[in-house]
C-alpha positions as CSV (number, residue, x, y, z in Angstrom):
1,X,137.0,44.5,132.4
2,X,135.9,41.0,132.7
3,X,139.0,39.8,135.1
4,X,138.4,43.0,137.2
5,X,134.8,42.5,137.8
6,X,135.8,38.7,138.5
7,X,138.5,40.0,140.9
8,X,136.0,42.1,142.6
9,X,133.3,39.2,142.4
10,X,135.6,37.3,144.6
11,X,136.3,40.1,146.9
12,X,132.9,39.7,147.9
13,X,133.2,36.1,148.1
14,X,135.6,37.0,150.7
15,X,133.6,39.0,152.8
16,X,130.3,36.8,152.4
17,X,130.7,33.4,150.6
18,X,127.1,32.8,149.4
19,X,126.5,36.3,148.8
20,X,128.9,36.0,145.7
21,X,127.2,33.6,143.7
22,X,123.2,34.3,144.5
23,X,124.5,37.6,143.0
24,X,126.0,36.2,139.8
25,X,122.6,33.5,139.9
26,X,120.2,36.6,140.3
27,X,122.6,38.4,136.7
28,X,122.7,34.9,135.3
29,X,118.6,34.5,135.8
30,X,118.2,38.1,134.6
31,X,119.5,37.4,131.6
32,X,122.5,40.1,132.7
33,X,125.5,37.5,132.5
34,X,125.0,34.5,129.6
35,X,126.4,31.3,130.7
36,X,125.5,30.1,127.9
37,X,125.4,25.7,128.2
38,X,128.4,25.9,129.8
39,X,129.3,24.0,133.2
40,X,128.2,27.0,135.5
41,X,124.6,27.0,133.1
42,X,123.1,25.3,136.6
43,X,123.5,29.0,138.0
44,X,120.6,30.5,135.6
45,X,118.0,28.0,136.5
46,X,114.9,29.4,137.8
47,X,115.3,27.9,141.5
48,X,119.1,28.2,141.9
49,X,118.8,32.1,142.9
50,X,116.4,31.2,145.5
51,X,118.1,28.9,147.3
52,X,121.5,30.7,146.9
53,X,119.5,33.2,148.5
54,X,118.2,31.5,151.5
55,X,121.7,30.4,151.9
56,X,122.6,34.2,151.8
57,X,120.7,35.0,154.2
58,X,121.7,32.6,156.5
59,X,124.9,33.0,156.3
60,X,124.3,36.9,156.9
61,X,121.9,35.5,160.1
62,X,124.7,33.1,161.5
63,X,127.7,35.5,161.2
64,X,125.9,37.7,163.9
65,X,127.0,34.3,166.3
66,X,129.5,34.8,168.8
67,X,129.6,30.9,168.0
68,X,130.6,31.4,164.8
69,X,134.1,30.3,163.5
70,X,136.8,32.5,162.0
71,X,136.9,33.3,157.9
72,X,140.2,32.5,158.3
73,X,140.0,28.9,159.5
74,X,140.9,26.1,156.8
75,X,137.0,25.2,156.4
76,X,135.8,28.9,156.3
77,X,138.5,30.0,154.2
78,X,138.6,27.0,151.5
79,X,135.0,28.0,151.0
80,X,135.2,31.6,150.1
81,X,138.0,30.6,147.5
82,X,135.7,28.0,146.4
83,X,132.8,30.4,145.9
84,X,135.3,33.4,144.6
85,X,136.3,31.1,141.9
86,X,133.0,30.2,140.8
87,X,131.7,33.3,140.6
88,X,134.7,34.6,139.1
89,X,134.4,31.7,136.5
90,X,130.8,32.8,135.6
91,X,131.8,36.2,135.3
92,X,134.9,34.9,133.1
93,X,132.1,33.1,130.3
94,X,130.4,35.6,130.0
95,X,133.7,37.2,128.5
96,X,135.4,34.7,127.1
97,X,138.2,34.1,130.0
98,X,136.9,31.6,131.9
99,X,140.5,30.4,133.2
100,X,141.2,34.0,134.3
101,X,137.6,34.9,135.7
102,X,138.2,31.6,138.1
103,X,141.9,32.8,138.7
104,X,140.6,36.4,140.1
105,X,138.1,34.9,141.4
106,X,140.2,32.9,144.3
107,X,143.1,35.9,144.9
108,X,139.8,38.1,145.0
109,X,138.3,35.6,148.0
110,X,141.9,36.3,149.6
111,X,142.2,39.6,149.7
112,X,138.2,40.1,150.9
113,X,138.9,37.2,153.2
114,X,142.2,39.2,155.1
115,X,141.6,42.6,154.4
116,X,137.6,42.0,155.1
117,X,138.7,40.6,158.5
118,X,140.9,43.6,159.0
119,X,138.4,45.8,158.5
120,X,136.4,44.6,160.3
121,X,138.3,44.3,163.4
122,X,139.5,47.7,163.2
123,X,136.0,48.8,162.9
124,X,134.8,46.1,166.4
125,X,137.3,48.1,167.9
126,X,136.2,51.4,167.1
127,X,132.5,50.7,167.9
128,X,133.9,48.9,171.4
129,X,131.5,46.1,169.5
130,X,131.5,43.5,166.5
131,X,128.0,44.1,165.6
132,X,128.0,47.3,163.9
133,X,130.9,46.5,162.0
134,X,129.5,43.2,161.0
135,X,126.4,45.0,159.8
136,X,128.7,47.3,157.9
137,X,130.5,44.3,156.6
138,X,127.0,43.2,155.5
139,X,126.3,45.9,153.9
140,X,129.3,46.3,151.7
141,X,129.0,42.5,151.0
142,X,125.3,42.9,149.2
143,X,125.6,46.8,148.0
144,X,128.8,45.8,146.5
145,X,127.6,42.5,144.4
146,X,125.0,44.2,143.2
147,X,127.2,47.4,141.5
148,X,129.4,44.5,140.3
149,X,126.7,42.6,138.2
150,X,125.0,45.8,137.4
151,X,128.5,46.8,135.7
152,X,128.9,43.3,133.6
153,X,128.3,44.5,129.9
């Protein structure tokens, strides 16, 4: 269950990198995911959920941009596999499969990366416009962390 929420974790990392791990910081703060002292401990703290937040948010804000670059561009992309494998990790200590949580993690940023920007692009072209489907995107991204760290036992 562990690896599949972590997979799932990173999916999300692929469709919004900082919406991933404010999630995991919010469960980690809750008290819903125990990292325990462990390297990603930094997650739990009482300010790191905040600013993992703001960045969030701003990330949500800047993606409306027509300046904005593409997911799939070296910079863009190394950083939702970055974040998908973090989050993955955390969600991989809290079960004891830390390796595997941070493994999912990065082939779950792929897949929500491509098939994210797939998506998405079939939706622009159904609305005749990208906001909409960005918005959907959005949506998905936040409604979607939150069921995963609801579901983490």
């Amino acid at each position: 269950m562990f690896i599949t929420l972590a997979l799932l974790i990173g999916v999300i990392a692929g469709l919004r990198a900082m919406t991933a791990p404010a999630a995991i910081s919010w469960a980690a703060y809750l008290g819903w995911l125990n990292l325990g002292d462990s390297w990603l401990a930094f997650l739990g703290y009482a300010f790191t959920p905040w600013i993992l937040s703001v960045l969030a948010i701003g990330e949500l804000i800047t993606d409306q941009l027509p300046s904005t670059p593409s997911r799939k561009v070296p910079v863009q992309f190394g950083a939702r596999i970055l974040m998908g494998a973090v989050s993955g990790a955390a969600i991989g200590i809290g079960g004891g499969v830390v390796i595997g949580g941070l493994i999912a993690g990065a082939i779950g940023a792929v897949i929500g990366t491509y098939g994210g920007a797939y998506v998405r692009g079939r939706l622009a072209a159904s609305f005749g416009q990208d906001r909409p489907a960005a918005l959907i995107e959005d949506a998905v991204a936040i409604i979607g962390a939150y069921l995963i760290i609801a579901a983490l036992p």
